[in-house]
PyMOL Python script that loads the backbone (N, CA, C, O; Angstrom):
from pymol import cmd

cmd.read_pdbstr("""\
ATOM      1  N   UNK A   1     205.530  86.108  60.799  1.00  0.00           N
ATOM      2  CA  UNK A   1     206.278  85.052  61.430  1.00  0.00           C
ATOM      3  C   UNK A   1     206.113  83.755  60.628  1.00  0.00           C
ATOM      4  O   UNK A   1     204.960  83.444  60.332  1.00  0.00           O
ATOM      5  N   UNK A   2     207.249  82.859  60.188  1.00  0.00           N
ATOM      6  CA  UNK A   2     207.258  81.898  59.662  1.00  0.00           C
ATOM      7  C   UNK A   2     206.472  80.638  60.241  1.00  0.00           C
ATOM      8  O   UNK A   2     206.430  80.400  61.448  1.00  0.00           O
ATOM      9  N   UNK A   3     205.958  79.987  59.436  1.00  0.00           N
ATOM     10  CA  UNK A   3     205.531  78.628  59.870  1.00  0.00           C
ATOM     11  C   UNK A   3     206.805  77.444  60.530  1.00  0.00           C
ATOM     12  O   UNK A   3     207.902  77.118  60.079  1.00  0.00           O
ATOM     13  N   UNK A   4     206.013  77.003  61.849  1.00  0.00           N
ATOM     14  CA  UNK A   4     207.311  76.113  61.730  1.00  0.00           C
ATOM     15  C   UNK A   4     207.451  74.566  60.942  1.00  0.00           C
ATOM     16  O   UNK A   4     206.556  74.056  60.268  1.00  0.00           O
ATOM     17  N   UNK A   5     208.727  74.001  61.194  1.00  0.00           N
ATOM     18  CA  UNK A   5     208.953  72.685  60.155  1.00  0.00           C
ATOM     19  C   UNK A   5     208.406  71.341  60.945  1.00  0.00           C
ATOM     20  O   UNK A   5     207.740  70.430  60.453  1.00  0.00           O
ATOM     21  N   UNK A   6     208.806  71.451  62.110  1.00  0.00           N
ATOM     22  CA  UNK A   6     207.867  70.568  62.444  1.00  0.00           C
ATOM     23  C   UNK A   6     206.585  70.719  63.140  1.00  0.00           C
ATOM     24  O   UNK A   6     206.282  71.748  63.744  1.00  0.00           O
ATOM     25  N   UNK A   7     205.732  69.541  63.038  1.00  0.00           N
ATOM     26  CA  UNK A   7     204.236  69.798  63.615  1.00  0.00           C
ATOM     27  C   UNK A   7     203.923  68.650  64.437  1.00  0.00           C
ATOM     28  O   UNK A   7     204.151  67.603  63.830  1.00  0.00           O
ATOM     29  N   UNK A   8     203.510  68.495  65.530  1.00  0.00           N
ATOM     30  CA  UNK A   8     203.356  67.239  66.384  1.00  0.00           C
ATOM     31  C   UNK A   8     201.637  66.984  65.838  1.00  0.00           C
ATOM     32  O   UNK A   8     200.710  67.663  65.395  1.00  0.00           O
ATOM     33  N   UNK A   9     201.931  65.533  66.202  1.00  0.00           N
ATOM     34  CA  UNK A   9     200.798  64.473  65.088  1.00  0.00           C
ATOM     35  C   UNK A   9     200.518  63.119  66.727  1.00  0.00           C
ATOM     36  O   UNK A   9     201.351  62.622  67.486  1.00  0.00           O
ATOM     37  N   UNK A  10     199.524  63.021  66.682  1.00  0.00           N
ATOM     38  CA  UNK A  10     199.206  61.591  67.400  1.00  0.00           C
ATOM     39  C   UNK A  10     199.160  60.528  66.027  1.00  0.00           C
ATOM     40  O   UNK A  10     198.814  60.619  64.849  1.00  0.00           O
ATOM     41  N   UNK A  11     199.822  59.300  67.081  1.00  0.00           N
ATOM     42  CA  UNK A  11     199.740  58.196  66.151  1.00  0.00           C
ATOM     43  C   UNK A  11     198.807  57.386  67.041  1.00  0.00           C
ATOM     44  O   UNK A  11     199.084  56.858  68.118  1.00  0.00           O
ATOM     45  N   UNK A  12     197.368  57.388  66.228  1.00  0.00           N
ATOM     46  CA  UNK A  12     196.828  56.428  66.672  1.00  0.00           C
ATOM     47  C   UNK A  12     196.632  54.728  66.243  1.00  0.00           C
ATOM     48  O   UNK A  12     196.532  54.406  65.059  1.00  0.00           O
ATOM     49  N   UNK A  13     196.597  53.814  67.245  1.00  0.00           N
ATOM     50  CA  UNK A  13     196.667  52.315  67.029  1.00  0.00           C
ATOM     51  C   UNK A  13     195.704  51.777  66.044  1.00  0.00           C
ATOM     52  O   UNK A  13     194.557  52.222  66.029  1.00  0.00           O
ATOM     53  N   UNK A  14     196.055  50.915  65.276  1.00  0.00           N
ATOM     54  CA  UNK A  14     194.649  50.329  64.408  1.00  0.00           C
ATOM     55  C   UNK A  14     194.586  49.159  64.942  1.00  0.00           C
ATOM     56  O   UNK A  14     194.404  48.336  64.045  1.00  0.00           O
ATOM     57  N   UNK A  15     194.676  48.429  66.476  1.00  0.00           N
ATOM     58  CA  UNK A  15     194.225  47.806  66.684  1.00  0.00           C
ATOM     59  C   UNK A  15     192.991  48.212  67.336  1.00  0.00           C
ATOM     60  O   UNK A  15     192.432  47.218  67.800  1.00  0.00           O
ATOM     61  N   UNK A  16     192.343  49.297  67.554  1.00  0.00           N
ATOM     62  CA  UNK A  16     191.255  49.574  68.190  1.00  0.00           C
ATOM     63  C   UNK A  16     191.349  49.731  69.591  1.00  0.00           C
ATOM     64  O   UNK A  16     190.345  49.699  70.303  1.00  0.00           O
ATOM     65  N   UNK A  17     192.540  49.907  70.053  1.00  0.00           N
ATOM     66  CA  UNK A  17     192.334  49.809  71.595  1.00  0.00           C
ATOM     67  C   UNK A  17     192.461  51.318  72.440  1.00  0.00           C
ATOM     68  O   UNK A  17     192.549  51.436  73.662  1.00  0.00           O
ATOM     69  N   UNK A  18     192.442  52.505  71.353  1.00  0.00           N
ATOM     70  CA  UNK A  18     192.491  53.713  72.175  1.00  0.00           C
ATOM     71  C   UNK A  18     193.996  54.000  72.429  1.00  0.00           C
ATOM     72  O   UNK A  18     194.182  55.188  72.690  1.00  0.00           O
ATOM     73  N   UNK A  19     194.803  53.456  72.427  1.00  0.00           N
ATOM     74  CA  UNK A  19     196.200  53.844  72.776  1.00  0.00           C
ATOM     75  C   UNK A  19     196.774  54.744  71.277  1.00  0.00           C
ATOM     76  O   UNK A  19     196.378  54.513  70.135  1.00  0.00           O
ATOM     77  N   UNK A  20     197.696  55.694  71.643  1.00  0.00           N
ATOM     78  CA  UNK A  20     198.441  56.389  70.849  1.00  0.00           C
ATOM     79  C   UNK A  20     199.654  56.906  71.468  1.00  0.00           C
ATOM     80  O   UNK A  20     199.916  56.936  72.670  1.00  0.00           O
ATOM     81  N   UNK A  21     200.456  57.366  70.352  1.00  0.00           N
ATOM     82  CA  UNK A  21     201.524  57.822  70.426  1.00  0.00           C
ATOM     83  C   UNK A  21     201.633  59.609  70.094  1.00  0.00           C
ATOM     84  O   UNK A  21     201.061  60.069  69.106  1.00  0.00           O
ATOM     85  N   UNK A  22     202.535  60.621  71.171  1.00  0.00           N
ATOM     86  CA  UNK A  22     202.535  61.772  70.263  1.00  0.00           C
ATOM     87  C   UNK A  22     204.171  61.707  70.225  1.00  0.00           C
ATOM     88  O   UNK A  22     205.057  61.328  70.991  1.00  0.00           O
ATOM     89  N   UNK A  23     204.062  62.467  68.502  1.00  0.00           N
ATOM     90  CA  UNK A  23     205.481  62.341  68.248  1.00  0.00           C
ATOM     91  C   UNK A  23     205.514  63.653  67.513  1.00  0.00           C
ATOM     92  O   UNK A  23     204.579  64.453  67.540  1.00  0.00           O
ATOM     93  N   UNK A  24     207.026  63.896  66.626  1.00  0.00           N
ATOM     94  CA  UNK A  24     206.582  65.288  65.815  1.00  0.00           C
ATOM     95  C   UNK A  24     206.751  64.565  64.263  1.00  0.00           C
ATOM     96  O   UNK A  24     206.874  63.341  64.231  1.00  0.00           O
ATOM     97  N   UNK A  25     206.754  65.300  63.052  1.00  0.00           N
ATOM     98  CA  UNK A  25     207.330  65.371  61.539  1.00  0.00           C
ATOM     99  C   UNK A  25     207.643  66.400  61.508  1.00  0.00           C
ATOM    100  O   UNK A  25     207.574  67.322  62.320  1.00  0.00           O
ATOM    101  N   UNK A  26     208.238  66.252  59.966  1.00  0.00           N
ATOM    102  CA  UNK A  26     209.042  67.373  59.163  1.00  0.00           C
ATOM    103  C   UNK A  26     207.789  67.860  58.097  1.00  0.00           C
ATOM    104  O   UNK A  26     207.651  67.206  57.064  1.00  0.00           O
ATOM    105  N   UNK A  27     207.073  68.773  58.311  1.00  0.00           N
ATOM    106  CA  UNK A  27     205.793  69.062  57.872  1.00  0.00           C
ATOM    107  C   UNK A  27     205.948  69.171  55.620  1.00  0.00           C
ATOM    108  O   UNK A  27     205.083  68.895  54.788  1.00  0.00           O
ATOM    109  N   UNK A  28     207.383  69.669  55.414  1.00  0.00           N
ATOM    110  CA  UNK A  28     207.786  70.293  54.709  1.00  0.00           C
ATOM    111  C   UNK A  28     208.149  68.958  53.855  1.00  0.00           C
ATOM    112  O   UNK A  28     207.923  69.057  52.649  1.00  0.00           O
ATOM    113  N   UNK A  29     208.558  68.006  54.208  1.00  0.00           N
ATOM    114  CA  UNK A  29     209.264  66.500  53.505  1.00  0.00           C
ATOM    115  C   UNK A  29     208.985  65.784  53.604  1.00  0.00           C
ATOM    116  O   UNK A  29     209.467  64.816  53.017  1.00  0.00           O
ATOM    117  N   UNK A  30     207.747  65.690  54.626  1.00  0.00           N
ATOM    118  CA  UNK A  30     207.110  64.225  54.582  1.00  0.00           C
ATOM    119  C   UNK A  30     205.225  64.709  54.867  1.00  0.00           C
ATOM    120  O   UNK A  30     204.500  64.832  55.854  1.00  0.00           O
ATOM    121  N   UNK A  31     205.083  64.843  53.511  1.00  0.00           N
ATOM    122  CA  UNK A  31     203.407  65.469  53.389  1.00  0.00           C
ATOM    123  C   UNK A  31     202.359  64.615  53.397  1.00  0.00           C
ATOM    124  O   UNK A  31     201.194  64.918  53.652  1.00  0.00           O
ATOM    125  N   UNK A  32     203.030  62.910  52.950  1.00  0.00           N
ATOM    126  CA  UNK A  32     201.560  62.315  53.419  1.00  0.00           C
ATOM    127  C   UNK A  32     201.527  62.111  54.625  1.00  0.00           C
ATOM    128  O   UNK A  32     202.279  62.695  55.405  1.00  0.00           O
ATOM    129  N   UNK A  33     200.473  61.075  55.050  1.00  0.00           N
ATOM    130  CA  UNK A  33     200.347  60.509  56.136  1.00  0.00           C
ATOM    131  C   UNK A  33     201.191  59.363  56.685  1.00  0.00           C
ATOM    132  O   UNK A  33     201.478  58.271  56.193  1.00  0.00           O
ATOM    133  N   UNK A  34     201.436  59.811  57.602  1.00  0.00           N
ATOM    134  CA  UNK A  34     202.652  58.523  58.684  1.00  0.00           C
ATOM    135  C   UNK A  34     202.180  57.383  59.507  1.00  0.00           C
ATOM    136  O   UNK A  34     201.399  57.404  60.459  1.00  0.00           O
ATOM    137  N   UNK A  35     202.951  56.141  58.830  1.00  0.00           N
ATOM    138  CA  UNK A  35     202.533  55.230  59.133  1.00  0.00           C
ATOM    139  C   UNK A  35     203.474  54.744  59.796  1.00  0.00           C
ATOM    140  O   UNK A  35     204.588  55.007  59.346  1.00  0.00           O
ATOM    141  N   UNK A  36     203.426  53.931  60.995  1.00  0.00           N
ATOM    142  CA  UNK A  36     204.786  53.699  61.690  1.00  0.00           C
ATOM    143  C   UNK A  36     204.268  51.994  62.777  1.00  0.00           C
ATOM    144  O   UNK A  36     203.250  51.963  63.468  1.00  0.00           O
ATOM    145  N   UNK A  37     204.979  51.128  62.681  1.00  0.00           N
ATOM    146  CA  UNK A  37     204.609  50.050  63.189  1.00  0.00           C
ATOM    147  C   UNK A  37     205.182  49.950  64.660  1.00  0.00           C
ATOM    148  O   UNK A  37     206.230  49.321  64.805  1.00  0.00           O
ATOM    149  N   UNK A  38     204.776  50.331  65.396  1.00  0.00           N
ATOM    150  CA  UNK A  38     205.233  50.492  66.873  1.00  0.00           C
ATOM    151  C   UNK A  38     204.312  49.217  68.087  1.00  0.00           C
ATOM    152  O   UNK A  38     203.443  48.395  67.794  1.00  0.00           O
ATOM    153  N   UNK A  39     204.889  49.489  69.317  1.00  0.00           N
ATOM    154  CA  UNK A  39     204.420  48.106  70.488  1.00  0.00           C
ATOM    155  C   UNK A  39     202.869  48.949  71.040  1.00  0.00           C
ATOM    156  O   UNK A  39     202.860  50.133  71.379  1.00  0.00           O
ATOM    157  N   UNK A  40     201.563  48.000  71.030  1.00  0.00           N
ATOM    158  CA  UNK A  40     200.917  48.811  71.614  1.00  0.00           C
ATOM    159  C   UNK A  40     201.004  48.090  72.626  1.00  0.00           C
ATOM    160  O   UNK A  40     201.238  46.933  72.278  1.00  0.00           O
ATOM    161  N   UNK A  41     200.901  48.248  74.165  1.00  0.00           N
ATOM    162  CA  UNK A  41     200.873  47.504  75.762  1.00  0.00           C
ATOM    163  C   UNK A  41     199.259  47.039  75.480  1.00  0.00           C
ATOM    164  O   UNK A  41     198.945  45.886  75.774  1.00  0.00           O
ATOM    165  N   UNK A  42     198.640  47.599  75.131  1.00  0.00           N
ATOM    166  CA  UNK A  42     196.804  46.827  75.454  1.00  0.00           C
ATOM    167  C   UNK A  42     196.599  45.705  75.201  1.00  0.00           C
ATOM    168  O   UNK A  42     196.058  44.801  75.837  1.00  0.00           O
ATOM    169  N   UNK A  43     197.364  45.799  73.546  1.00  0.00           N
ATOM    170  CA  UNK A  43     197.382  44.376  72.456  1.00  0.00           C
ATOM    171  C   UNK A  43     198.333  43.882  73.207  1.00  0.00           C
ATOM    172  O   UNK A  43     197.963  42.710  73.133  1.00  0.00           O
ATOM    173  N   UNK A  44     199.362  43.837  73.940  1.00  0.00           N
ATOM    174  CA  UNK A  44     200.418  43.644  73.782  1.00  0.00           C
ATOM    175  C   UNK A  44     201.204  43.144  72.666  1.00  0.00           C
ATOM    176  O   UNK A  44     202.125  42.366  72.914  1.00  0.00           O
ATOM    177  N   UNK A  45     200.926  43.537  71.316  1.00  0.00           N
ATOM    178  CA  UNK A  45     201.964  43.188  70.677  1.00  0.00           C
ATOM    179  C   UNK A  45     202.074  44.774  69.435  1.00  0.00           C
ATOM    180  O   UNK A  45     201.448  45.827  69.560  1.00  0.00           O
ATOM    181  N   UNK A  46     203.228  44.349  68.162  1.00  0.00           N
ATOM    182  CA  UNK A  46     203.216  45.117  67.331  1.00  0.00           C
ATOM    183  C   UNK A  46     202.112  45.323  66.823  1.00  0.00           C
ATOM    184  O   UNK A  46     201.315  44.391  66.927  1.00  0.00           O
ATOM    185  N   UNK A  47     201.723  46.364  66.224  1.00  0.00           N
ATOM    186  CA  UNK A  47     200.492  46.954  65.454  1.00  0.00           C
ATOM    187  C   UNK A  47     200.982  48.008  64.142  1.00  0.00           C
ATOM    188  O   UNK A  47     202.174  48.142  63.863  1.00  0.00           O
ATOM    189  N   UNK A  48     200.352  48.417  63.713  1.00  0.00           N
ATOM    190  CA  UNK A  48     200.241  49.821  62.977  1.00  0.00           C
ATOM    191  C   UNK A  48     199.660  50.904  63.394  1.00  0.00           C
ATOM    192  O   UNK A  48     198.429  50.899  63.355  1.00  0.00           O
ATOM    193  N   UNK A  49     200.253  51.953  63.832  1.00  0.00           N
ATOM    194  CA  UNK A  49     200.019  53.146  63.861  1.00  0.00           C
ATOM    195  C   UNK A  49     199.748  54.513  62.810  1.00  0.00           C
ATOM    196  O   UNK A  49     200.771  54.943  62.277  1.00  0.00           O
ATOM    197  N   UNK A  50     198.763  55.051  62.558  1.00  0.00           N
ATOM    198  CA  UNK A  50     198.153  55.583  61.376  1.00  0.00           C
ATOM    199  C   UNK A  50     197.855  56.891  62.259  1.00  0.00           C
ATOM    200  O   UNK A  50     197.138  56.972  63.256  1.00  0.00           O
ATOM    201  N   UNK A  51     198.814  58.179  61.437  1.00  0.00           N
ATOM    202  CA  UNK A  51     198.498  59.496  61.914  1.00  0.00           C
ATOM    203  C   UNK A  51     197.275  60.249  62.264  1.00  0.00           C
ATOM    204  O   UNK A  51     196.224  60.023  61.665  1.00  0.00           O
ATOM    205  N   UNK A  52     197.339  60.942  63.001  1.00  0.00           N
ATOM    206  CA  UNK A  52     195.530  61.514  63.240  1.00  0.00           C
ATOM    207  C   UNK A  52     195.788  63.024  63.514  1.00  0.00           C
ATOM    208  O   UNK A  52     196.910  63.485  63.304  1.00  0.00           O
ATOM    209  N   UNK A  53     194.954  63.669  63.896  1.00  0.00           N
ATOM    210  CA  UNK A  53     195.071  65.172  64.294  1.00  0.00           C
ATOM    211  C   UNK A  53     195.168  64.887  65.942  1.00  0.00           C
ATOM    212  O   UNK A  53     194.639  63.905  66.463  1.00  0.00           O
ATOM    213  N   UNK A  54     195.968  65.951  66.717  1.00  0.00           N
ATOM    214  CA  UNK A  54     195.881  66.325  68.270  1.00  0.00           C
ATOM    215  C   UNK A  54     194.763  67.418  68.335  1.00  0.00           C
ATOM    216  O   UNK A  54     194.777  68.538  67.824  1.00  0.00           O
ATOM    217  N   UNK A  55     193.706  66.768  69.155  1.00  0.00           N
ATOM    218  CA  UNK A  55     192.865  67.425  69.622  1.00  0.00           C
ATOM    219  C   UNK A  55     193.007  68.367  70.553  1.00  0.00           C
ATOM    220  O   UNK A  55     192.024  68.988  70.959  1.00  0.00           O
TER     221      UNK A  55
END
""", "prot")
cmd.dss("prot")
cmd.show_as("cartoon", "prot")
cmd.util.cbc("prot")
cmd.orient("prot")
């Protein structure tokens, strides 16, 4: 059975506050790591979000 193309990834916050995001990628076209600037509510403001593994 084939691998599939996408793989779901938590995006966790680098503001330190424990909040994340789960989202999926395209495992196959985008091989580094995903960086994505999204709202965290804790900070309340924009941050950077830096991929991690789902536990």
């Amino acid at each position: 059975m084939a691998k599939p193309t996408t793989i779901k990834i938590r995006l966790n916050s680098t503001a330190g506050t424990g909040y994340f995001y789960v989202t999926k990628k395209n495992a196959r076209t985008m091989t580094e790591k995903m960086v994505k600037r999204k709202y965290d509510p804790i900070a309340r403001k924009h941050v950077e979000f830096k991929e991690g593994k789902i536990k």
